[in-house]
PDB file of N, CA, C and O in Angstrom, chain B, residues numbered from 101:
ATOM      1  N   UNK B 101    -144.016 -37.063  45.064  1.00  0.00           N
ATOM      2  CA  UNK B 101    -143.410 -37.743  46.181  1.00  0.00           C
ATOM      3  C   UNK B 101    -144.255 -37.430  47.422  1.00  0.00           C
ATOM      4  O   UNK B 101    -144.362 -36.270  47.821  1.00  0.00           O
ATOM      5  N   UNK B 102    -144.918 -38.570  48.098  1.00  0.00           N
ATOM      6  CA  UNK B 102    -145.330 -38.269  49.561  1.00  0.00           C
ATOM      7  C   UNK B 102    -144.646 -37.703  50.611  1.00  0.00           C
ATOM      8  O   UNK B 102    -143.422 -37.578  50.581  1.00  0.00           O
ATOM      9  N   UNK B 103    -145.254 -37.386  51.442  1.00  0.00           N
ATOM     10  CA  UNK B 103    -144.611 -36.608  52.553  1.00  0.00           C
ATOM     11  C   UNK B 103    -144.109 -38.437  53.575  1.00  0.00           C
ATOM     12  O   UNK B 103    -143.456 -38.101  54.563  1.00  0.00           O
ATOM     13  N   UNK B 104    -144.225 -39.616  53.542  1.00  0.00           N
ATOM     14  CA  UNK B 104    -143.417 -40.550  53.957  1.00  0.00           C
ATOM     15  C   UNK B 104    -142.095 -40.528  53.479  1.00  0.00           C
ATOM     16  O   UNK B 104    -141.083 -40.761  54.141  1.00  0.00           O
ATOM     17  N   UNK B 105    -142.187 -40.151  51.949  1.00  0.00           N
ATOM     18  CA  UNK B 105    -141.270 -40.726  51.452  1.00  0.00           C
ATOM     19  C   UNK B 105    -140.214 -39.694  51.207  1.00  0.00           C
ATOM     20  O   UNK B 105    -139.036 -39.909  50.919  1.00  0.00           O
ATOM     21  N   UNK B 106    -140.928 -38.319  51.393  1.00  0.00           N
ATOM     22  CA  UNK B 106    -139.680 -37.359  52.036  1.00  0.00           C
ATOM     23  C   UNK B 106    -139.563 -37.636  53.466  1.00  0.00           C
ATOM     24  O   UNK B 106    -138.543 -38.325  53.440  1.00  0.00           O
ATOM     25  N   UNK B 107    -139.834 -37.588  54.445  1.00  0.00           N
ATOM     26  CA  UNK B 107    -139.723 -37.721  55.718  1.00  0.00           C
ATOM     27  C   UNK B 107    -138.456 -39.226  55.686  1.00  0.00           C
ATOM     28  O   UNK B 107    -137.488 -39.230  56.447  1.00  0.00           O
ATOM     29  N   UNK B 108    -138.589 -39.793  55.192  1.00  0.00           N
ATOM     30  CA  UNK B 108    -137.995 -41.305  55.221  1.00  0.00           C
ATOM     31  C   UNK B 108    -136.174 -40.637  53.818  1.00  0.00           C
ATOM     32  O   UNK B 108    -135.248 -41.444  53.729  1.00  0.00           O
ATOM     33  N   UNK B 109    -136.095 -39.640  53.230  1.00  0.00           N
ATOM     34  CA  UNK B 109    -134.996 -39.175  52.618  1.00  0.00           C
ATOM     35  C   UNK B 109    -134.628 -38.657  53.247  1.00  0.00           C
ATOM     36  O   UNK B 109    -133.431 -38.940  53.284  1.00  0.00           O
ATOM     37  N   UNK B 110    -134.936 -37.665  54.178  1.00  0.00           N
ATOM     38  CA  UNK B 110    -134.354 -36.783  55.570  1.00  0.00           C
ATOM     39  C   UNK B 110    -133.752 -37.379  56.467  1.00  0.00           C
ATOM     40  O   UNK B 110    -132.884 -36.822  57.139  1.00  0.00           O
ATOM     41  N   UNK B 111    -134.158 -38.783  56.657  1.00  0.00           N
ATOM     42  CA  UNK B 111    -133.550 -39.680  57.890  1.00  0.00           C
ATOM     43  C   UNK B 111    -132.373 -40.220  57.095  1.00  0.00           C
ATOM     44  O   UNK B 111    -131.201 -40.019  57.416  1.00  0.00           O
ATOM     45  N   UNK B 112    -132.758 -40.910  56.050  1.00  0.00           N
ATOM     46  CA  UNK B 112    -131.457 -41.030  55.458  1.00  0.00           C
ATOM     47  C   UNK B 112    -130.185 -40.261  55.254  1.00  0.00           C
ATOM     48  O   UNK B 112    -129.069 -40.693  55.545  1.00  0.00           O
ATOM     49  N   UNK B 113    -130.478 -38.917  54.657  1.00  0.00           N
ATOM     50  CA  UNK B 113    -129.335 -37.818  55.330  1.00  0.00           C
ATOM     51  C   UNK B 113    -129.022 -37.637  56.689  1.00  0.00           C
ATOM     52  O   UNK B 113    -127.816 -37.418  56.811  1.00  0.00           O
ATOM     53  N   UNK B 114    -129.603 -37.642  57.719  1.00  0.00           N
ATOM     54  CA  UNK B 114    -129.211 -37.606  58.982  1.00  0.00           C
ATOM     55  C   UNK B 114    -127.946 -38.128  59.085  1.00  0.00           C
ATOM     56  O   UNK B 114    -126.950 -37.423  59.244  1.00  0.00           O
ATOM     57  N   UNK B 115    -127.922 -39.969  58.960  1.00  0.00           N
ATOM     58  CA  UNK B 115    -126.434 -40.498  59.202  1.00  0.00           C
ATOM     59  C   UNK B 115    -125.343 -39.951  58.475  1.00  0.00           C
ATOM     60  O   UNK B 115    -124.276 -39.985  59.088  1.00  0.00           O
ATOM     61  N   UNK B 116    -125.319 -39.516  57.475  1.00  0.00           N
ATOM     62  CA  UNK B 116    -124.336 -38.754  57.002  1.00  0.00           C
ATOM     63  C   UNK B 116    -124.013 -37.426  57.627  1.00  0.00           C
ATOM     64  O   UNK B 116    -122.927 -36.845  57.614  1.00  0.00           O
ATOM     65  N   UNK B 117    -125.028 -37.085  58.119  1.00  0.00           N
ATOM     66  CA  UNK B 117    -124.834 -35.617  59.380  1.00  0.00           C
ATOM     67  C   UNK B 117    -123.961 -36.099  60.345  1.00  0.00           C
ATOM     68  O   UNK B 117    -122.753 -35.867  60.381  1.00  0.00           O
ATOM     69  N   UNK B 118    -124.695 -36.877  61.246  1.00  0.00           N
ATOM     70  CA  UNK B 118    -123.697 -37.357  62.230  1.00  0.00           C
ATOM     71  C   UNK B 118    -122.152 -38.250  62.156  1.00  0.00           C
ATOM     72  O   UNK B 118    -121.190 -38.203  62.922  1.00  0.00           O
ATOM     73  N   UNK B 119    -122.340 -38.926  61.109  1.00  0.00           N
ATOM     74  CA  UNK B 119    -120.947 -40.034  61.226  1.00  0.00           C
ATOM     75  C   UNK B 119    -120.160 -38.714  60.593  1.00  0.00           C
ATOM     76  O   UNK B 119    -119.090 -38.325  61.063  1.00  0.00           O
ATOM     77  N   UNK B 120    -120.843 -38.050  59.428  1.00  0.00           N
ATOM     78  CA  UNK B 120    -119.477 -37.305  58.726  1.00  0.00           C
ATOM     79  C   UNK B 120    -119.577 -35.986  59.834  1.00  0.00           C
ATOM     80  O   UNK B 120    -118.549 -35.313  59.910  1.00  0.00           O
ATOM     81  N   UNK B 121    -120.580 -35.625  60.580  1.00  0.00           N
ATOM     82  CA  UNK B 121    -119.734 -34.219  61.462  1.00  0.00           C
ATOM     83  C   UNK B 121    -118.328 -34.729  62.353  1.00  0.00           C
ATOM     84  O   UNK B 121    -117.560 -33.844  62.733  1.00  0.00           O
ATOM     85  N   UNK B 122    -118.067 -35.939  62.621  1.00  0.00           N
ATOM     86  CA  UNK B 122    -117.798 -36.570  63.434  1.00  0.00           C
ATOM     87  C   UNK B 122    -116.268 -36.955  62.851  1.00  0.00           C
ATOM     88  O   UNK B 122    -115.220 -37.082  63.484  1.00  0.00           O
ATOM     89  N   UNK B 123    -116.476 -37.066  61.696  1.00  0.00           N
ATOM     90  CA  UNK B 123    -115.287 -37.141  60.738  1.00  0.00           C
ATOM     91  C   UNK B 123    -114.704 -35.882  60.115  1.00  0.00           C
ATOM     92  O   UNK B 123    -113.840 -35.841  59.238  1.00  0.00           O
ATOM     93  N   UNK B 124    -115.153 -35.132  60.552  1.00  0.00           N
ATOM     94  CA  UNK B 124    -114.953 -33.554  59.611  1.00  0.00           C
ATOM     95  C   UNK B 124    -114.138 -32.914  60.971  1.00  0.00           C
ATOM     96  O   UNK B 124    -112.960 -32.555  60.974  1.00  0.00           O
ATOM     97  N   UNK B 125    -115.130 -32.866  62.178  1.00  0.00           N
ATOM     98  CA  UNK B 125    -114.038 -32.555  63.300  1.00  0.00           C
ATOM     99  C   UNK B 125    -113.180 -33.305  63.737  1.00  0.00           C
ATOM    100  O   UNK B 125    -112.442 -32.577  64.401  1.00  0.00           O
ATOM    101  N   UNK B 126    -112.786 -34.390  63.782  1.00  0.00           N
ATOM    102  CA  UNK B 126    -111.850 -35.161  63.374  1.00  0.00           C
ATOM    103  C   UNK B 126    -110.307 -34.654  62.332  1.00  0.00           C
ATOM    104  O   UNK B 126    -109.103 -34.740  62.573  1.00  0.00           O
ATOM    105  N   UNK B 127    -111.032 -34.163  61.220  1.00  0.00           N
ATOM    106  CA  UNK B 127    -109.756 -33.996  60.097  1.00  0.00           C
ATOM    107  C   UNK B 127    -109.612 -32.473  60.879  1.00  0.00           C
ATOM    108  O   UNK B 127    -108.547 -32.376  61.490  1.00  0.00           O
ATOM    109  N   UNK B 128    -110.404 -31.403  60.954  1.00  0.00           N
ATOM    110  CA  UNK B 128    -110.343 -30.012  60.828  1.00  0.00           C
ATOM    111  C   UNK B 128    -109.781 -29.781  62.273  1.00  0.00           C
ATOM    112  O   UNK B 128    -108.808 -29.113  62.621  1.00  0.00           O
ATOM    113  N   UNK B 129    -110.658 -30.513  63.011  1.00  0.00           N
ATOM    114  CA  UNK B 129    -110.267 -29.837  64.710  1.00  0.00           C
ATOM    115  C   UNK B 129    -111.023 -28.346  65.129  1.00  0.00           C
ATOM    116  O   UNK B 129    -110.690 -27.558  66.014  1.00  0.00           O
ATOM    117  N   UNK B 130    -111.966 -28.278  64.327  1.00  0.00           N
ATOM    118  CA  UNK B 130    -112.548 -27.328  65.094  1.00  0.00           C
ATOM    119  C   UNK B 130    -114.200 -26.890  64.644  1.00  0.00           C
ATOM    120  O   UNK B 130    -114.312 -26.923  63.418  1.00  0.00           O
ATOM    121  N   UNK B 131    -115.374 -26.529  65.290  1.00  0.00           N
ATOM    122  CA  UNK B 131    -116.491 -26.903  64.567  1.00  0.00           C
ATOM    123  C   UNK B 131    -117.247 -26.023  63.820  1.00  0.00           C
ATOM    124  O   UNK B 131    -118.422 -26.282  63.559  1.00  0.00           O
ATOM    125  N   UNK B 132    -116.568 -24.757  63.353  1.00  0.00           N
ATOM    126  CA  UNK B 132    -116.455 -23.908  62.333  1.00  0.00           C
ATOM    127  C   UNK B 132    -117.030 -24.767  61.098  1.00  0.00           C
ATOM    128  O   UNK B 132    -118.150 -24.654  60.602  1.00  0.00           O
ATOM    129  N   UNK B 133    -115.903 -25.739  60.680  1.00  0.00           N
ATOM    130  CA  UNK B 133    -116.116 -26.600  59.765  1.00  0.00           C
ATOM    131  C   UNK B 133    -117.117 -27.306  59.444  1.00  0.00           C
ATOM    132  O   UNK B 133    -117.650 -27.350  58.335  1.00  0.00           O
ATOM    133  N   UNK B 134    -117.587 -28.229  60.972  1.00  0.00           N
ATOM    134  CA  UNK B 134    -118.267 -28.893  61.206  1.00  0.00           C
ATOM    135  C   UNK B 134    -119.952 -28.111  60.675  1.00  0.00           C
ATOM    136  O   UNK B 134    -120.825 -28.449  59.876  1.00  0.00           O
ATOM    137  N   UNK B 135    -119.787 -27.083  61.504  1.00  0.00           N
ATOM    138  CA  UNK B 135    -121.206 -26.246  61.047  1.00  0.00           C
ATOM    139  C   UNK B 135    -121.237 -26.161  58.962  1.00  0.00           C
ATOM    140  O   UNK B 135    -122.238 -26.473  58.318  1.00  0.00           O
ATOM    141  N   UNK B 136    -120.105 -25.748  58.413  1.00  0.00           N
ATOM    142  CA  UNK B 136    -119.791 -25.296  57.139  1.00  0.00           C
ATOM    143  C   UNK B 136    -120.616 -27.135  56.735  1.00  0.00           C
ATOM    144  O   UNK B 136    -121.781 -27.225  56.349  1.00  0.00           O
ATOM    145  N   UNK B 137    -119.775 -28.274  56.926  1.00  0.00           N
ATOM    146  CA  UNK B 137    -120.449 -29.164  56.577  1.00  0.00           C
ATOM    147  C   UNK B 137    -121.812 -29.708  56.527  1.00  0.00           C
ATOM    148  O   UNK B 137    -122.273 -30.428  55.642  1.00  0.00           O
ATOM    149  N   UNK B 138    -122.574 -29.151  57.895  1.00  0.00           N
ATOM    150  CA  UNK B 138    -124.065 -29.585  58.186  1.00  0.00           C
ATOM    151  C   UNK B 138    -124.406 -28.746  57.111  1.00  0.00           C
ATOM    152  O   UNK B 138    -124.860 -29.266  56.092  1.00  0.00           O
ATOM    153  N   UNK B 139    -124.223 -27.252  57.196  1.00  0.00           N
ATOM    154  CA  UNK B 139    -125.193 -26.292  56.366  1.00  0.00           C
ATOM    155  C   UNK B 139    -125.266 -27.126  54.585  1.00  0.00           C
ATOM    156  O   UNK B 139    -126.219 -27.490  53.895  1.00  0.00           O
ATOM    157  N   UNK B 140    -123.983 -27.155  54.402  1.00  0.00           N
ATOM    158  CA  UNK B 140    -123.800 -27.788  53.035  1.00  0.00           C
ATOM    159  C   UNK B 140    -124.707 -29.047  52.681  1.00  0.00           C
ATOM    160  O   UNK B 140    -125.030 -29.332  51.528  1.00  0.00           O
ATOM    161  N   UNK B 141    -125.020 -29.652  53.634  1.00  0.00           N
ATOM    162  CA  UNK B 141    -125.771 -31.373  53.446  1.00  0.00           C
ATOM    163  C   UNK B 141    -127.493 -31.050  53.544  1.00  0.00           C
ATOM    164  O   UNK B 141    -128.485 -31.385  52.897  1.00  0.00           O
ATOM    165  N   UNK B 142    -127.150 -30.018  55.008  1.00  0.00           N
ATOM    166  CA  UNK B 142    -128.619 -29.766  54.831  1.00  0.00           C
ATOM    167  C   UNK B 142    -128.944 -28.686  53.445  1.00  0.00           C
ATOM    168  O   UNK B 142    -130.035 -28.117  53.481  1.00  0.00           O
ATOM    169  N   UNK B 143    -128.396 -28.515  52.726  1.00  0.00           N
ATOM    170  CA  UNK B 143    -128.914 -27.753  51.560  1.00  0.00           C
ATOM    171  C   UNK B 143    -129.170 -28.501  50.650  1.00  0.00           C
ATOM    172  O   UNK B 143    -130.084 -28.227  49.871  1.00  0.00           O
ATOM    173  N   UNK B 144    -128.244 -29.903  50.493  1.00  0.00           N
ATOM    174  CA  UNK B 144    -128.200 -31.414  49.456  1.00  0.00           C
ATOM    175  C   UNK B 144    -129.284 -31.749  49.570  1.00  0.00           C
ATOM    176  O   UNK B 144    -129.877 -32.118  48.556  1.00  0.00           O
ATOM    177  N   UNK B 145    -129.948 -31.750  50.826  1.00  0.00           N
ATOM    178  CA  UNK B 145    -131.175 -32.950  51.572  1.00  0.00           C
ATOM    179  C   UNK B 145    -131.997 -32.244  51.296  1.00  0.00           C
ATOM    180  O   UNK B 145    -132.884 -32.820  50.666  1.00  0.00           O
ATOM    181  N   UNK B 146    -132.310 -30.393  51.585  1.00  0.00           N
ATOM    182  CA  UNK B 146    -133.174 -29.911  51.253  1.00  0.00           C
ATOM    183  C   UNK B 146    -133.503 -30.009  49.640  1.00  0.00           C
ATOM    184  O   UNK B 146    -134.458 -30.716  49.319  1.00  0.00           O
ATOM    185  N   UNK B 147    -132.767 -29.343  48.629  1.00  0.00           N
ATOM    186  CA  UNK B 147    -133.204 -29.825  47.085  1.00  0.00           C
ATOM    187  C   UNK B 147    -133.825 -31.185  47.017  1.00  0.00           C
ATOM    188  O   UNK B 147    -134.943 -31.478  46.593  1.00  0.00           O
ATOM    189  N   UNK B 148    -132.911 -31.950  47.505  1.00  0.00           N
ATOM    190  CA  UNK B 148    -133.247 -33.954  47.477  1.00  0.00           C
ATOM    191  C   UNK B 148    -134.920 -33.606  47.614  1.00  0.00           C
ATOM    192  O   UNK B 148    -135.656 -33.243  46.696  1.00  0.00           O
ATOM    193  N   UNK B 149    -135.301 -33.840  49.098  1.00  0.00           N
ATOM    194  CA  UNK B 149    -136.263 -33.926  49.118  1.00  0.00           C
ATOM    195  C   UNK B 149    -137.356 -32.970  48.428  1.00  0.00           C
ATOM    196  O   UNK B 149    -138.476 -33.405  48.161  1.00  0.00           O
ATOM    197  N   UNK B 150    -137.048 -31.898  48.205  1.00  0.00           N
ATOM    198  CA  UNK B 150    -138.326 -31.019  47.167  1.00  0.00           C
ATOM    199  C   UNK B 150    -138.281 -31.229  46.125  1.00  0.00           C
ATOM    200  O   UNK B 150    -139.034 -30.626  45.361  1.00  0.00           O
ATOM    201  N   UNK B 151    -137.562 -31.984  45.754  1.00  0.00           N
ATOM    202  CA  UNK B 151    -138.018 -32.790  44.093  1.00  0.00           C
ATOM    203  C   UNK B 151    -138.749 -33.531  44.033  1.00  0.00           C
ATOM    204  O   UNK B 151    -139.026 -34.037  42.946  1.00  0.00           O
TER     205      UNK B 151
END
């Protein structure tokens, strides 16, 4: 896999960073969570892309 075509899977996770932090503090109310969620996605996105 090129480094475009990771760079271009990273952006794609992004919107799920933002719309779902956005939805997570929303349900939870507080950004404890919110952080618990980024770390979790950015760990998805990280494996994703090093494959």
């Amino acid at each position: 896999m090129n480094i475009s075509r990771r760079l271009g899977t990273l952006v794609v996770f992004g919107v799920p960073a933002v719309i779902g932090g956005g939805i997570v503090y929303a349900l939870f109310g507080n950004y404890v969570s919110v952080f618990a969620y980024e770390i979790i996605l950015l760990l998805f996105a990280g494996g994703f892309a090093s494959k």
